[in-house]
N, C-alpha and C positions, 0 to 999 in steps of 0.2 A: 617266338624269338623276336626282339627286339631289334632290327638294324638300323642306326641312324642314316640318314639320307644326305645329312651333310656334316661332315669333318669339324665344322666349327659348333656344331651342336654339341659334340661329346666334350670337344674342349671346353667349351662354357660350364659346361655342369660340371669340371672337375674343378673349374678354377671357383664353383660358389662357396662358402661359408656357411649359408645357410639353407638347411630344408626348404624345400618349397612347395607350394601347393597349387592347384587350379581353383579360380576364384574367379566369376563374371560376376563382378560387381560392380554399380557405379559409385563412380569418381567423380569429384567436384573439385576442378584445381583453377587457380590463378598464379599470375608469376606474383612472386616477392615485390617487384615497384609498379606494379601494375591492378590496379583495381576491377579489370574486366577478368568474371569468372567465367569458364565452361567446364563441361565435362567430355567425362574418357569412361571408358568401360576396363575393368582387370581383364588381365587375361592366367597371372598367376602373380602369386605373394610369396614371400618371406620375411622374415626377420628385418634384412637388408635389404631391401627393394621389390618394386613393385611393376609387373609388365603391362603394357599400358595400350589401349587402341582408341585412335583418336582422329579429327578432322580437322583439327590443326595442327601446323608443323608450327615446333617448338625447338629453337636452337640448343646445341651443347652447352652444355653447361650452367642451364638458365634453373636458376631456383623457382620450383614452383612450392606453394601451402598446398596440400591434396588432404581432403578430407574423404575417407573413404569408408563406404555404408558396407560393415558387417551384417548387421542385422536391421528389420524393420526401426529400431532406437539405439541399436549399436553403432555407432561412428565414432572414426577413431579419425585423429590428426598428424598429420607428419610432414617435417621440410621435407623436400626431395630434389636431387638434382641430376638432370636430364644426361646421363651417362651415353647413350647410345638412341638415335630415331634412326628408322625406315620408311620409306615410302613403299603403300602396295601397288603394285605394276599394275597398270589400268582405272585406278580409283584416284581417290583425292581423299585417301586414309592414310594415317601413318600409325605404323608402332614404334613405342620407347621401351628405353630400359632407366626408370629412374633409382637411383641411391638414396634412401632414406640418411640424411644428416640428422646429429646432434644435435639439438636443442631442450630447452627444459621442459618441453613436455613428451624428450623423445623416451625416455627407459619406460614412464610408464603406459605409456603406446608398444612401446618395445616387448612390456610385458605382457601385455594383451593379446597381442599377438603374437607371441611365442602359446601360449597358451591356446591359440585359436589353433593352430600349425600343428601341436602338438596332440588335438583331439582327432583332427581329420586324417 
């Protein structure tokens, strides 16, 4: 039996859109006006956004490019904007919650992984 441990956890997942999945993959992101990249590791995917664990804090609302590695040659691309960070208590990690935005290489990124989501 499944009990959630915290209240805002069940709410989240009612309020998603989209299926989601567990995914530790890395992530290569930079902001939008900013030419310094790093990376993030998944911590889970959807259609709509991507959960993100990282050692830099990355303010609200800040467009990052993430390029993120499906497979050995599989990488796929997507805007993302910084919805929600935390800091983990004791480290110098944070998690986000990014939103994949529109743009014109978003549907068939979109479609990719919809189709990755929907074999796992």
């Amino acid at each position: 039996m499944n009990i959630p441990l915290d209240a805002g956890a069940t709410e989240a997942a009612e309020k998603r859109r989209y299926r989601r999945i567990q995914l530790r993959q890395p992530i290569q992101f930079q902001s939008t006006n900013c030419a310094l990249e790093r990376g993030a590791l998944s911590c889970d995917l959807g259609e709509g956004g991507v959960r993100v664990d990282m050692y830099e804090f990355v303010p609200l609302n800040a467009e990052l490019t993430l390029q993120i590695h499906l497979a050995l040659e599989r990488v796929i691309e997507y805007v993302g904007r910084v919805v929600w960070i935390r800091k983990f208590p004791f480290a110098d990690r944070y998690q986000a919650g990014l939103e994949f935005s529109g743009d014109k290489t978003f549907l068939a990124a979109k479609r990719q992984l919809h189709d990755l989501v929907e074999v796992l």
